[in-house]
PAPA-751154 format. One record per residue (C-alpha): residue in one letter; x, y, z. Coordinates in pm, whole numbers, padded with zeros to 5 digits, always signed. Example, Ala and Ser with C-alpha at 12.3 -4.5 7.8 and 13.67 -1.06 7.14 Angstrom:
2
REC torlum     c1     c2     c3
REC      a +01230 -00450 +00780
REC      s +01367 -00106 +00714
***
This chain:
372
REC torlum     c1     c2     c3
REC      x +36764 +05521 -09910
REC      x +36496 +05454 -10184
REC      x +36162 +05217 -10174
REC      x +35905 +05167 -10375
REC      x +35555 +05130 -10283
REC      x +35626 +04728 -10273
REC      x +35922 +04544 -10080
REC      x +35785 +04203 -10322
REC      x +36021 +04264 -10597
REC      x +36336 +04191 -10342
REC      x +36151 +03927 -10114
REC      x +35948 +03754 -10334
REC      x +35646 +03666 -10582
REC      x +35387 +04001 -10531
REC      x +35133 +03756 -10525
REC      x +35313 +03537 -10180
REC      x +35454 +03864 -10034
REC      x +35299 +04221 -10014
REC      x +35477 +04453 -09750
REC      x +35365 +04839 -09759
REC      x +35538 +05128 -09627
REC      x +35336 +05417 -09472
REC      x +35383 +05784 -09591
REC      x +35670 +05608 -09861
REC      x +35878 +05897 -10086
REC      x +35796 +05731 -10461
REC      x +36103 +05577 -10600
REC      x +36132 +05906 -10825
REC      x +36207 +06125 -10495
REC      x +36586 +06208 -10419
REC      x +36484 +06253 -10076
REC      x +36646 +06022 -09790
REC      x +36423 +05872 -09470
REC      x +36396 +05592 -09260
REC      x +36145 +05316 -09183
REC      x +36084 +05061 -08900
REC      x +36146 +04703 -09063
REC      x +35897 +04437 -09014
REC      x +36000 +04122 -08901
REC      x +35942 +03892 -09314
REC      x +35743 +03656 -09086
REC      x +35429 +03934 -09038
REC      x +35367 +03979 -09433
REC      x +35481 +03664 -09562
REC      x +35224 +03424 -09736
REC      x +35234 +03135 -09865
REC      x +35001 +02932 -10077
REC      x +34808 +02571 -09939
REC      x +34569 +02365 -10082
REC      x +34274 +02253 -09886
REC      x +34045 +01961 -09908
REC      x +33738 +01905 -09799
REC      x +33437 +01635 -09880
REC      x +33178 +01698 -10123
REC      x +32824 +01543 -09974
REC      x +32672 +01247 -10192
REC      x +32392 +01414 -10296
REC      x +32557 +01628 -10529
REC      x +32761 +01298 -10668
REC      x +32517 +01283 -11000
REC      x +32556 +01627 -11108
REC      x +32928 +01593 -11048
REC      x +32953 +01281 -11320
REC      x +32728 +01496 -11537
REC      x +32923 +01722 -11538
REC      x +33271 +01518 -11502
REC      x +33153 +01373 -11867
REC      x +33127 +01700 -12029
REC      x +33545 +01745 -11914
REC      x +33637 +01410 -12081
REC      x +33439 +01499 -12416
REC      x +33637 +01840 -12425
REC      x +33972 +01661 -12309
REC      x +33910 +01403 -12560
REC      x +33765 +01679 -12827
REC      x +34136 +01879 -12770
REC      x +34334 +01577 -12797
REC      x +34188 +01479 -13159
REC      x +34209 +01889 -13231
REC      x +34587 +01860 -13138
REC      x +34739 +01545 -13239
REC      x +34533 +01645 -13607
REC      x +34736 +01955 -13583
REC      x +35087 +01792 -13515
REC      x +35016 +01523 -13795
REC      x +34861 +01764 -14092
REC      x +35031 +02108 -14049
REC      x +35300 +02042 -13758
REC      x +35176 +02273 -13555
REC      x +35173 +02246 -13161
REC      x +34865 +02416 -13044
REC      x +34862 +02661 -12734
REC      x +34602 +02694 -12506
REC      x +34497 +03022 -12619
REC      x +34519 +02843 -12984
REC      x +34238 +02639 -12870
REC      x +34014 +02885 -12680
REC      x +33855 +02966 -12988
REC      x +33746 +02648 -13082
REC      x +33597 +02517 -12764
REC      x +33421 +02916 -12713
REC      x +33046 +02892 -12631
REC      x +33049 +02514 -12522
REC      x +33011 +02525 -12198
REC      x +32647 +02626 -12216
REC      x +32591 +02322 -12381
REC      x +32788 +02106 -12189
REC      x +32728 +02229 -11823
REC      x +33047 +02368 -11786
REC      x +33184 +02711 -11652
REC      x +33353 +02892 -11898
REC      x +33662 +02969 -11760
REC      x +33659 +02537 -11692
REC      x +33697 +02528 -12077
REC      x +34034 +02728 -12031
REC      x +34154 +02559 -11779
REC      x +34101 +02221 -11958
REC      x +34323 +02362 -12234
REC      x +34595 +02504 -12017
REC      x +34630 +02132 -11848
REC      x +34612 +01930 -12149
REC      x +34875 +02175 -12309
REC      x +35102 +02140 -11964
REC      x +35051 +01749 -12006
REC      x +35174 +01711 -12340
REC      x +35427 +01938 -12289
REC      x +35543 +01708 -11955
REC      x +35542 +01309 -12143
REC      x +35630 +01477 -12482
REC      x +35377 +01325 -12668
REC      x +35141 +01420 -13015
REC      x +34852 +01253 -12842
REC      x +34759 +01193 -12446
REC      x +34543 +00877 -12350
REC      x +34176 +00945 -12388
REC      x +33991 +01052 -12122
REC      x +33726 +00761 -12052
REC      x +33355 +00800 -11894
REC      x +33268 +00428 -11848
REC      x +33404 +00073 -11785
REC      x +33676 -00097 -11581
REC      x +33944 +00181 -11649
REC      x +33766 +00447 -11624
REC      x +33882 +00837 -11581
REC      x +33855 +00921 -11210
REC      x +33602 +01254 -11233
REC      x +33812 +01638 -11241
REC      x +33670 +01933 -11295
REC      x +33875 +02224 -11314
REC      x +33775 +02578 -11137
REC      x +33985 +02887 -11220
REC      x +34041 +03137 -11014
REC      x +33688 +03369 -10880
REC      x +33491 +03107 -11017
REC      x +33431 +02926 -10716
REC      x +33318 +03123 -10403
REC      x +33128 +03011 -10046
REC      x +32800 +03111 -10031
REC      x +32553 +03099 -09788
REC      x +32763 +02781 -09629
REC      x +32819 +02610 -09950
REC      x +33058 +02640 -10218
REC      x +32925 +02810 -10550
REC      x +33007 +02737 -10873
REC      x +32831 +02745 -11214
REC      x +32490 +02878 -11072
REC      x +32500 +02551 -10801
REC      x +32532 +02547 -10488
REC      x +32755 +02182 -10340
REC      x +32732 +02154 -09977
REC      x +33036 +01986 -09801
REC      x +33208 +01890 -09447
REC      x +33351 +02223 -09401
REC      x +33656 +02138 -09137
REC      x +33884 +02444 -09232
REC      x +33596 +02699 -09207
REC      x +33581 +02796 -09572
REC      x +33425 +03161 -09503
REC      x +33781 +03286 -09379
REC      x +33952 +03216 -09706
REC      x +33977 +03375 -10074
REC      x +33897 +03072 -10313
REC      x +34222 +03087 -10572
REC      x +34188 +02815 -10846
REC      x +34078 +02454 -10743
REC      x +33958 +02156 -10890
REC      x +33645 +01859 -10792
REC      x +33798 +01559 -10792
REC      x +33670 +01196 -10747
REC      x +33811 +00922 -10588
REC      x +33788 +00518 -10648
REC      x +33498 +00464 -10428
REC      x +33311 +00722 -10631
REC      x +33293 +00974 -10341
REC      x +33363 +01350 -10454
REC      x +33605 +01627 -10290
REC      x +33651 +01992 -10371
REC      x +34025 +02091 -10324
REC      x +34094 +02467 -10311
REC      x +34455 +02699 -10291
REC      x +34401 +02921 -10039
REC      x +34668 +03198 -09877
REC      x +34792 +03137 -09529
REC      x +34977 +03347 -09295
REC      x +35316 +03132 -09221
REC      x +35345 +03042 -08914
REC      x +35742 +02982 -08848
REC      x +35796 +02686 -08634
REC      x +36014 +02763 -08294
REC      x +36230 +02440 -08330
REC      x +36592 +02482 -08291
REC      x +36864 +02240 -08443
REC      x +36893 +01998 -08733
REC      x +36771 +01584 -08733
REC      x +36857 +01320 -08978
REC      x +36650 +01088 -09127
REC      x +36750 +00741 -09239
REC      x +36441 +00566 -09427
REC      x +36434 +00188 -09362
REC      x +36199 -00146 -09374
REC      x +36257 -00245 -09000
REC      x +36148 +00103 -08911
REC      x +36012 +00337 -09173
REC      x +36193 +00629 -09024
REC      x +36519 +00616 -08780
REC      x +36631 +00967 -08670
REC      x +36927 +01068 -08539
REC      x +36787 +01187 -08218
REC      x +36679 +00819 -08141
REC      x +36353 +00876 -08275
REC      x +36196 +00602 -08500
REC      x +35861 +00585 -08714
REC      x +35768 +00191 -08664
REC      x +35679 +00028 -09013
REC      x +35323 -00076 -08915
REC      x +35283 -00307 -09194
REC      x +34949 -00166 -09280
REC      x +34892 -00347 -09598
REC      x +35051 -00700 -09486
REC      x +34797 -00680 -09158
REC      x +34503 -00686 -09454
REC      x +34670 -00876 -09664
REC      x +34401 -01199 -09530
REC      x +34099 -00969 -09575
REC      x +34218 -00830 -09908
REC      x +34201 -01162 -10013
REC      x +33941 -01270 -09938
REC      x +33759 -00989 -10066
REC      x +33926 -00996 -10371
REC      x +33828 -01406 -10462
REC      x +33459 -01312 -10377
REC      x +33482 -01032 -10612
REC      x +33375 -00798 -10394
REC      x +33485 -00449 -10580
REC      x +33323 -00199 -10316
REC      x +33470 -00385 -09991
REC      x +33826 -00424 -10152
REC      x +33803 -00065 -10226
REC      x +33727 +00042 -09874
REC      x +34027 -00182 -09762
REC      x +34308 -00007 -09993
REC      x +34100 +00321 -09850
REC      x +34180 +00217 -09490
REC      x +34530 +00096 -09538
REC      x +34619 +00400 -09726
REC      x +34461 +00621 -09428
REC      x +34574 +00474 -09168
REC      x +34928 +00498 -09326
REC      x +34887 +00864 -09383
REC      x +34771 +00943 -09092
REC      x +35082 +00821 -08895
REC      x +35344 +01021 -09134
REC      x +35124 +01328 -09094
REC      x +35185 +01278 -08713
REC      x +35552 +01181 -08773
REC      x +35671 +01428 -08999
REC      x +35440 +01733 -08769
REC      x +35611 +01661 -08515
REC      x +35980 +01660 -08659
REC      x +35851 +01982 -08823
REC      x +35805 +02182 -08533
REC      x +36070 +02057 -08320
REC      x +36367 +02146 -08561
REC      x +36472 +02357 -08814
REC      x +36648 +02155 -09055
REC      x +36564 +01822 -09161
REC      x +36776 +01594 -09379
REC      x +36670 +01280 -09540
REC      x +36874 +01004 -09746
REC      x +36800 +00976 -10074
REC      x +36641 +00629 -10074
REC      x +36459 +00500 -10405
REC      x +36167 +00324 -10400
REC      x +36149 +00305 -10743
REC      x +36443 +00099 -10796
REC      x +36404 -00095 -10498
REC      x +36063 -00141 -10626
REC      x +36193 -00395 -10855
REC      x +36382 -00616 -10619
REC      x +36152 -00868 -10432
REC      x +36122 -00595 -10157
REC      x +35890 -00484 -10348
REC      x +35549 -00523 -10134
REC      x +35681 -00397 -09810
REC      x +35893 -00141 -10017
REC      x +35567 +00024 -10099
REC      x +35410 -00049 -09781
REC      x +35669 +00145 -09614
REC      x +35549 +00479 -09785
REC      x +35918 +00665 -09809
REC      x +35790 +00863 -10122
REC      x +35473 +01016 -09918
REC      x +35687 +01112 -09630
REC      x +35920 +01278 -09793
REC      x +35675 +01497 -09956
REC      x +35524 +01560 -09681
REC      x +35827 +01667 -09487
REC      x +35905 +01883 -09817
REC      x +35592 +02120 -09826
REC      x +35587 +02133 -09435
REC      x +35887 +02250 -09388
REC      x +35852 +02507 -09690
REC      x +35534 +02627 -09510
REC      x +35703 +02633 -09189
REC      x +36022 +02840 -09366
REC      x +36251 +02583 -09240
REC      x +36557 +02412 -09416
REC      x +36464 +02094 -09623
REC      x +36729 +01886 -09780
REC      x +36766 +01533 -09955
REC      x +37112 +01365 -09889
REC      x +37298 +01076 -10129
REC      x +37372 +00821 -09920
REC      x +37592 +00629 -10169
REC      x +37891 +00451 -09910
REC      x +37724 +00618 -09587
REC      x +37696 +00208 -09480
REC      x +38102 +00153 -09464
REC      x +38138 +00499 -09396
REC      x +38341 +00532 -09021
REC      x +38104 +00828 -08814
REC      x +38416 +00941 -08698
REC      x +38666 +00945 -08958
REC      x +38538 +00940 -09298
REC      x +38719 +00641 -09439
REC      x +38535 +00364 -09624
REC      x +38683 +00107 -09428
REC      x +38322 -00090 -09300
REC      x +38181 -00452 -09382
REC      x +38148 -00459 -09768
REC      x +37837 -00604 -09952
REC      x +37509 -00791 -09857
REC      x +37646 -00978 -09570
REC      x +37830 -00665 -09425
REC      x +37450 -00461 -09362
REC      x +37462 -00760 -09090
REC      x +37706 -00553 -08858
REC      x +37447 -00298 -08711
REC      x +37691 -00136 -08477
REC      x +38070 -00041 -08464
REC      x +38348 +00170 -08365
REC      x +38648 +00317 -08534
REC      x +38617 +00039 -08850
REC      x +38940 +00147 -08973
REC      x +39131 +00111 -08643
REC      x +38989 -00260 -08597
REC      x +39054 -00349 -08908
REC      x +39427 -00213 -08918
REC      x +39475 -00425 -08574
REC      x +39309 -00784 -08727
REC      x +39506 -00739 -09060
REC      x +39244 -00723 -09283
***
């Protein structure tokens, strides 16, 4: 048998997945030998992104510095569209290196932030196939939220902080930072004006011991119904502030209706993260319908539609389970209402009126005997 130094090129990325074999023959060698096997789990990495709060007191430097992204985005968005329109050319990010090369000296930025600027507004226009992006603004009522790009090594902790371009931000450190390799990350601001530093970071996987597979069927009554009997009651987080929303809202109080979309849209995370955790390491597969809030979004279920939060929990269930190395699937559930459990055949109430019947047995066999 032949190996290599590596076992990534058959397992995976070289950058996730790095297995070494002591005293290895090189892959030139004709000679034959044999090697324990490591369990995958051992080696295997995979790649999570951390967030953690960035205290107030660094808030004006952030902005400073937040402004000097938005001139460059805004600067490479003229420098492209002009491009497209006068010569037809779609600029690359290494197209526009050299023209944004020595700037960041002048604007307060890291050098490498300059790149990675390019490389997103490049990856942008690429996604909504567009000559020119919306401008990136500083001030006013729509206003950019603040992001400033960090490549990779140009963030590091330090001395209990996190260093970048020659500062030093202190933050709520609730991962313990100092055990981690900074990867690329970003500072990003939120409505309330309140500034976070998110970070990739490799983790060991930690397989989850759950055994057998759980459906999922996403709902308004309950947000979540599983097939195991468990349910994820629909709160109603937003329709329990609705009053206060209002009232906040016809005062014209912008920083107090703020904090209330902040605490609905907390408190609704916080019970998925519970929900889907728990499903997570109890099983190892989880399916879930195929429900879209985006069409139902335009019915006049539209409110508790997005109240319910299906779009969040699946994504959550999606990168647990991939972290977790279980099996993650999304179902169709077109006819799965008149559909009998036991047989297959699409015998069951049709229409509206029909989701009335909650409960049955054999629909084809009842039907058959009433002559309908």
């Amino acid at each position: 048998m032949r190996a290599g130094k590596h076992l990534a090129p058959i397992l995976g990325d070289e950058d996730q997945m790095d297995v070494e074999f002591k005293n290895a023959v090189p892959s030139c060698s004709d000679s034959l030998f044999g090697f324990h096997r490591p369990n995958i789990f051992e080696a295997m990495k995979q790649t999570k992104t951390l967030k953690v709060r960035v205290k107030d007191k660094h808030a004006a430097e952030l902005n400073h510095m937040a402004r000097s992204v938005n001139f460059v985005w805004n600067y490479l968005n003229e420098l492209s569209s002009r491009a497209i329109r006068e010569k037809g050319l779609f600029l690359s990010a290494y197209d526009m290196h050299p023209y944004t090369k020595g700037a960041g000296k002048d604007l307060g930025l890291h050098s490498q932030t300059l790149q990675c600027i390019a490389a997103e507004y490049v990856a942008r226009r690429k996604q909504f196939k567009k000559p020119r992006l919306n401008w990136r603004k500083s001030g006013g009522v729509r206003r950019s939220l603040g992001w400033i790009p960090v490549n990779t090594g140009a963030a590091k902790w330090k001395n209990g902080q996190v260093f970048h371009n020659g500062t030093y931000f202190k933050v709520w450190d609730s991962y313990g930072l100092s055990t981690y390799k900074f990867r690329a990350g970003s500072f990003n601001e939120d409505s309330r004006g309140r500034w976070y530093f998110n970070v990739a970071v490799e983790v060991d996987v930690q397989p989850t011991l759950g055994q057998g597979a759980v459906g999922i069927d996403l709902g308004l009554k309950d947000v979540a119904t599983c097939s195991d009997g468990g349910r994820l009651e629909n709160s109603r987080f937003y329709r329990r502030m609705e009053d206060q929303l209002a009232t906040a809202q016809r005062a014209r109080n912008k920083r107090r209706v703020k904090a209330i979309h902040a605490k609905i849209k907390n408190r609704r995370q916080d019970a998925q993260h519970k929900f889907s955790r728990k499903l997570v390491n109890q099983y190892g597969e989880i399916v879930v319908g195929d429900v879209s809030s985006t069409k139902l979004a335009k019915t006049k279920m539209a409110k508790s539609v997005y109240d319910a939060g299906w779009s969040q929990l699946k994504t959550m269930l999606e990168y647990k389970c991939a972290h977790a190395g279980i099996v993650f699937k999304v179902v169709r559930e077109t006819n799965t209402t008149r559909a009998c459990s036991s047989c297959g055949s699409l015998s069951g109430p049709p229409g509206v009126n029909g989701l009335r019947v909650r409960a049955g047995s054999a629909w084809s066999v009842v039907y058959s005997t009433t002559g309908t």
